[in-house]
N, C-alpha and C positions, 0 to 999 in steps of 0.2 A: 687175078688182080692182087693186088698189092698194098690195096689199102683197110684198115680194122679200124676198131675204134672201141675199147672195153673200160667201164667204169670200175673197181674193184676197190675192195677195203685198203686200207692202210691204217697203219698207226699212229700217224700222223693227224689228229682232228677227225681219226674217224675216217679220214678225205678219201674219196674216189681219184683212182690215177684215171688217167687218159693216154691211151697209148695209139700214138699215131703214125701212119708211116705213108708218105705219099706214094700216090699210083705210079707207077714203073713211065708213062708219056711225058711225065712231069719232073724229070733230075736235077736236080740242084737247085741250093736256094734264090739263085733268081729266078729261074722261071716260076719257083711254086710260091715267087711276090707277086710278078709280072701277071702270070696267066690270071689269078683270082681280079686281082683291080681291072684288068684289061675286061675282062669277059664273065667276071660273078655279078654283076649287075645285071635285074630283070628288066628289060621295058619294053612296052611302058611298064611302070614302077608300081609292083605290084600290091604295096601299100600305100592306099593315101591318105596322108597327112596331114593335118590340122597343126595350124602355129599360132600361135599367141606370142606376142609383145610383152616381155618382162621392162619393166624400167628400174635402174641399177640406183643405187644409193649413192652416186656420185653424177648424176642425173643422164650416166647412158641407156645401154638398153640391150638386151640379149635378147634373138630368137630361140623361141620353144618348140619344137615338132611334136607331137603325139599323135595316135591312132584314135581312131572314133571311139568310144568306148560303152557304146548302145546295150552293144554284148555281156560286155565286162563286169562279171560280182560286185559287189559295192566291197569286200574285203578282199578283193585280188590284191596281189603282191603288184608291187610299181617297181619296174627298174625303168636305173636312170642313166644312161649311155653315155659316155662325154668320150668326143673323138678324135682322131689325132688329127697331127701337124697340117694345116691346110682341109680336114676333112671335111664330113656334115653329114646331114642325114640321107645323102644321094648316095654316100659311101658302101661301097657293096659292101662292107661287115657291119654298117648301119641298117640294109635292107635287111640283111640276115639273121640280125636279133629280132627285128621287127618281124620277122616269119616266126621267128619261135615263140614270141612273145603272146601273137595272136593263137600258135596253137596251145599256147598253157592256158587260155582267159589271162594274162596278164596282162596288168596297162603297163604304156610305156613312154619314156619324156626322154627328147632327144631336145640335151640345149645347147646350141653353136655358140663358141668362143666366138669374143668380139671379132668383128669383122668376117665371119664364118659365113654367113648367111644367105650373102650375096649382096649386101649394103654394110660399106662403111662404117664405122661405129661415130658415135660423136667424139667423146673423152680422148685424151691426150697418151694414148694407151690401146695396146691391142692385147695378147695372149702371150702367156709362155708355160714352160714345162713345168713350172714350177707354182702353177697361180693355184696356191691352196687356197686363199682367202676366198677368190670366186665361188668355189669347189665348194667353199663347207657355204657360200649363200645359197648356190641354187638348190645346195640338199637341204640346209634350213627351211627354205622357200617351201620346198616341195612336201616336206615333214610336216609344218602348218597349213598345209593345205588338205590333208589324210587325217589329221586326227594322233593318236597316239598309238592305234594298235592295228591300223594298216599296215604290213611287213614292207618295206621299203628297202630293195637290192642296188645296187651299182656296179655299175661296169667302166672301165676306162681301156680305152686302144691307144696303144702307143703309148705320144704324147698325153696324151687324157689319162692314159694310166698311171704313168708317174707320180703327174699332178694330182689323182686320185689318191693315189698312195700317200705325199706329202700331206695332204686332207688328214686320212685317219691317222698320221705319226703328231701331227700340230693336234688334234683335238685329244690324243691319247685315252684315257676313261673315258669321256665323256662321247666317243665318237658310236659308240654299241648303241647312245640315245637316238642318234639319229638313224642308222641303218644297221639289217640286221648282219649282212655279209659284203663283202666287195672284193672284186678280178680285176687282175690288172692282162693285157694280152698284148706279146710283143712290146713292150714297155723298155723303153732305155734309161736303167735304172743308174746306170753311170756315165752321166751326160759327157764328162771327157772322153770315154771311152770311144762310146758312139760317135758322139762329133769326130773324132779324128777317126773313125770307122767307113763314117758315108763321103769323106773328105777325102779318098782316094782310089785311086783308079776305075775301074769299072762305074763303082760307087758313087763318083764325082761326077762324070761325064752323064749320067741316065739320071739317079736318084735325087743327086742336089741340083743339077742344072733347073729339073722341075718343080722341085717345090721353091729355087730361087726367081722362076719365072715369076710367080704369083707374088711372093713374099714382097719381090720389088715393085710387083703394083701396086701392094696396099704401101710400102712405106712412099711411095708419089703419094698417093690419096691423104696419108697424114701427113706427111708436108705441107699438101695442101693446106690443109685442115690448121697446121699450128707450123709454120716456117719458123724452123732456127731451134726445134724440137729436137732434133740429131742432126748428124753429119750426113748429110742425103748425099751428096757426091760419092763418099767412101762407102755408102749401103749400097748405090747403086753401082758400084765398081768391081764389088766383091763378088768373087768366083767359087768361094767357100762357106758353104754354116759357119764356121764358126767366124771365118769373116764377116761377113752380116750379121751376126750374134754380138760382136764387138763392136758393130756400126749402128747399130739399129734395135733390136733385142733387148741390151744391157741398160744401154742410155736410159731407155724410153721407160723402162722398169724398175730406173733404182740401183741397177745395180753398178759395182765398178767397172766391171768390163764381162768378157767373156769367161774369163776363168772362176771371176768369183760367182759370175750367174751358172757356170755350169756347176761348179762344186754347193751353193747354197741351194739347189735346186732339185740336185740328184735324188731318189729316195734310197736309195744302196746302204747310206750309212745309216741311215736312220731304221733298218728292217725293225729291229730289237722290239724299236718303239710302237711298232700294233697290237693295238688289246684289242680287236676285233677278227672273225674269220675271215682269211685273205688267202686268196686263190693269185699264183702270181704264175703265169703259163708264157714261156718262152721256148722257140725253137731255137734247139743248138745251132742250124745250119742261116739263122735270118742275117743277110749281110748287114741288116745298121747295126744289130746288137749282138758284139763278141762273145762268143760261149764263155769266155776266160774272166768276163767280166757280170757274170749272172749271180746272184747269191748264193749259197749252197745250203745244207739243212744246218751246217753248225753254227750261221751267220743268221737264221731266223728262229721265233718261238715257234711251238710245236704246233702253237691255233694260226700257223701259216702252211699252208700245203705249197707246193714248188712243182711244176709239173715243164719237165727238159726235155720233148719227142725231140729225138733227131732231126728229124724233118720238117715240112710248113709253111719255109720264108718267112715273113716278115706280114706278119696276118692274112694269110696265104692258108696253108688247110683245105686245098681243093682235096673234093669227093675220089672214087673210085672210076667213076664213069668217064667215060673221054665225051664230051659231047658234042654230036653230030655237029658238022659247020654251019655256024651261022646261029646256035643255039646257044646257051648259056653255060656255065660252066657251074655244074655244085658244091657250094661252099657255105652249108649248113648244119656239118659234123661238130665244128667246132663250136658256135654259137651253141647248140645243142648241149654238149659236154658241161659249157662253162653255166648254162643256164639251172641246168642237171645239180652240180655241185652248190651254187649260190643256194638254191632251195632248199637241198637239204643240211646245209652249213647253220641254214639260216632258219630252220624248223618250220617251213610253210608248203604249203600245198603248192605238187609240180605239177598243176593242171588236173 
């Protein structure tokens, strides 16, 4: 088999690499996107969940997920998950933190972007890659809710990552008050890049057609909701992210269009600006996000570790094992890794 997975020192923060190499069943970066989403899901779902009703300061409302926490140390470390584009806590790399989470005694808070949940949000506003603002509530939120010496981790996938990221560069010193470490995983950290990445060929026809399925039912639902809100025609027309980005996205957020929401949005330029430890792990081979557009060690400070396997897709990171049909598929290595590194980034007990 084909596939490893070794933590080791480095210079860098002290940081553990992770070296990973997908199982030889599994070549190239789509299938090792594909197979994980299609088939890393357990069900029934082998964590269950508890939600709580946040209500937002502008009188919305975000869903919360967590785990029973009966078990759980009263000083267990809390991470906090925020996930990508269209995802939720159903998300096989949402299940899978939530496997590791129970095996460290860690609690864990899984909060959906608006409209995430499976109910419409109220507010005149859904999510983007760039929603720091959110980002530093629901960790303030959760920060007053522990006390001050509860170790408090986060994680962002994807889209969540970015936006994570944007978080700690907007709070700069002050951002170590609230959490001790944070990973960003498959993160598109240069939103031009990517957009005009999944906005072609293969890319276009599988990856965007699916998440434009959805995306154009939430912007009907907000139509609904506030008619004359954006250009619903041209959202619902659009055959490309970034056309829908410039239909629907940009408007609805603020921004001028697509270009200045992807460039104010990105976190790529901003690396410099983390004063906290940041774990940023992307695969070279993930089709949304260009290896050519990743950041390299001379573009970040040294308390950011950078971790580039060849291999993975696009939060992808399936196991070594092939599994028998009709069986799940493992995709716990990575969760593992990243959880691994957060703890000891972040000076607390890995379980």
């Amino acid at each position: 088999m084909h596939f490893h997975h070794a933590l080791e020192r480095s210079p860098c923060f002290d940081a553990m690499h992770w070296t990973y190499r997908a199982p030889w069943w599994l070549p190239g970066g789509n299938l090792q996107t594909i197979g994980p989403a299609l088939w890393g899901r357990r069900h029934p779902r082998t964590q269950a969940f508890r939600r709580e009703r946040w209500r937002t300061p502008d009188g919305d409302f975000i869903d919360v997920d967590h785990l029973p926490e009966e078990r759980a140390r009263p000083s267990a470390p809390v991470l906090v998950l925020f996930h990508g584009l269209e995802g939720s806590s159903a998300s096989h790399y949402a299940q899978a933190f939530a496997r590791q989470a129970v095996q460290r005694g860690w609690r864990l808070r899984i909060p959906h972007f608006r409209g995430c949940s499976g109910e419409i949000n109220l507010a005149p506003r859904v999510y983007h890659s760039g929603d720091f603002e959110e980002i530093g509530w629901i960790l303030r939120r959760v920060r007053e809710s522990l006390g001050s010496t509860v170790p408090l981790l986060a994680v962002g996938v994807s889209l969540g990552g970015n936006a994570l990221l944007r978080w700690a560069q907007e709070a700069g010193e002050t951002a170590g008050r609230t959490v001790g470490a944070v990973a960003a995983v498959s993160s598109p950290l240069d939103l031009t890049a990517a957009g005009h990445a999944i906005d072609k060929g293969f890319n276009r026809q599988v990856y965007a057609r699916m998440f434009l399925r959805t995306m154009k039912h939430k912007a009907r639902q907000k139509w609904a909701q506030y008619p004359g809100l954006f250009d619903l025609e041209r959202a619902l027309a659009a055959t490309t992210l970034q056309a829908f980005d410039d239909a629907f996205t940009a408007p609805v957020h603020g921004f001028l269009g697509v270009h200045d929401y992807w460039r104010r949005a990105s976190a790529k330029p901003g690396m410099r600006e983390l004063r906290l430890p940041t774990l940023v792990l992307n695969a070279r081979n993930d089709p949304f996000v260009p290896f050519a557009s990743l950041p390299t060690a001379a573009e970040v400070p040294s308390h950011v570790a950078l971790w580039q396997p060849r291999h993975g897709g696009h939060v992808g990171f399936a196991g070594r094992a092939r599994p028998p049909s009709g069986r799940v598929m493992q995709v716990d290595a990575m969760p593992q890794a990243v959880c691994q590194w957060l703890a000891r980034a972040a000076g607390v007990s890995d379980g």
